[in-house]
C-alpha positions as CSV (number, residue, x, y, z in Angstrom):
1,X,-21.1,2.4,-43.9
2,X,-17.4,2.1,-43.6
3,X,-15.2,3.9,-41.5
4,X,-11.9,5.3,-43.3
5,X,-8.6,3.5,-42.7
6,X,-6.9,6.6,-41.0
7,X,-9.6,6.3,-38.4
8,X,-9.2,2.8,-37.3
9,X,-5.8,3.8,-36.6
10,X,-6.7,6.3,-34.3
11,X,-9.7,4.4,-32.8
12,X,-6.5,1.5,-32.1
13,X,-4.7,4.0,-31.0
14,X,-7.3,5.2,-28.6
15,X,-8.0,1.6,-27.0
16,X,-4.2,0.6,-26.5
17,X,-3.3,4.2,-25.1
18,X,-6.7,4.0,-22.7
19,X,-7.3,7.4,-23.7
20,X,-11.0,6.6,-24.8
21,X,-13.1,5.2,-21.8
22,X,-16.3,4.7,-23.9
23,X,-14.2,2.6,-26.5
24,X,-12.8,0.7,-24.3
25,X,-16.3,-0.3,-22.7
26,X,-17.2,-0.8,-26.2
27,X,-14.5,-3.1,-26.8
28,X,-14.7,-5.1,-23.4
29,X,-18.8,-5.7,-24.4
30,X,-17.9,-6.9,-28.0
31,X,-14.7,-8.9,-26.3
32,X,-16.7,-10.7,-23.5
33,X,-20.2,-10.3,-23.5
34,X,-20.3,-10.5,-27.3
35,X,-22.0,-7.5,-28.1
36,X,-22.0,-5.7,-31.4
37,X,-21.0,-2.1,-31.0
38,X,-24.0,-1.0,-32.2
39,X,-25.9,-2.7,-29.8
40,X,-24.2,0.0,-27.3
41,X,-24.5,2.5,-29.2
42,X,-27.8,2.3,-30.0
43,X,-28.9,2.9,-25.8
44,X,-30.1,5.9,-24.5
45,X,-27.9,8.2,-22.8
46,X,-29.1,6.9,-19.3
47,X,-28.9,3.4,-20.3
48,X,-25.4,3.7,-21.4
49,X,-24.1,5.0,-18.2
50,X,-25.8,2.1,-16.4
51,X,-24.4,-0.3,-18.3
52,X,-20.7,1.5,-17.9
53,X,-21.8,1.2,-13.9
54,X,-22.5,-2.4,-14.3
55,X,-19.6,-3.3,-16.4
56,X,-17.0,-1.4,-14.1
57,X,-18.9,-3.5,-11.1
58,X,-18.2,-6.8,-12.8
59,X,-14.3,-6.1,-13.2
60,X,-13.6,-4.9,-9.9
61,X,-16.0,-7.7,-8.6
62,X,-13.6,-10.1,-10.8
63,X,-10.7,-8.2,-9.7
């Protein structure tokens, strides 16, 4: 499946404006933990918000 070209602008849009939470975990789990995205988006509901817990525990941890 391919995503159309107008949406990859948007979805860029999206991460540089930080208007997208979710994408930007998405893009901070491909970026440094080297997850696909479909290995997020593939979770459960519940799993996903623990690992959006965990990953906003690690930056301000890092901070």
């Amino acid at each position: 499946m391919r995503i159309p070209d107008g949406d990859h602008r948007r979805s860029k849009k999206r991460l540089e404006d930080g208007s997208d939470a979710e994408l930007g975990l998405v893009y901070y789990l491909f970026h440094v933990k080297g997850w696909a995205p479909g290995d997020y988006y593939r979770k459960s509901p519940g799993e996903r918000d623990l690992i959006c817990a965990l990953a906003s525990y690690e930056v301000e941890a890092r901070g």
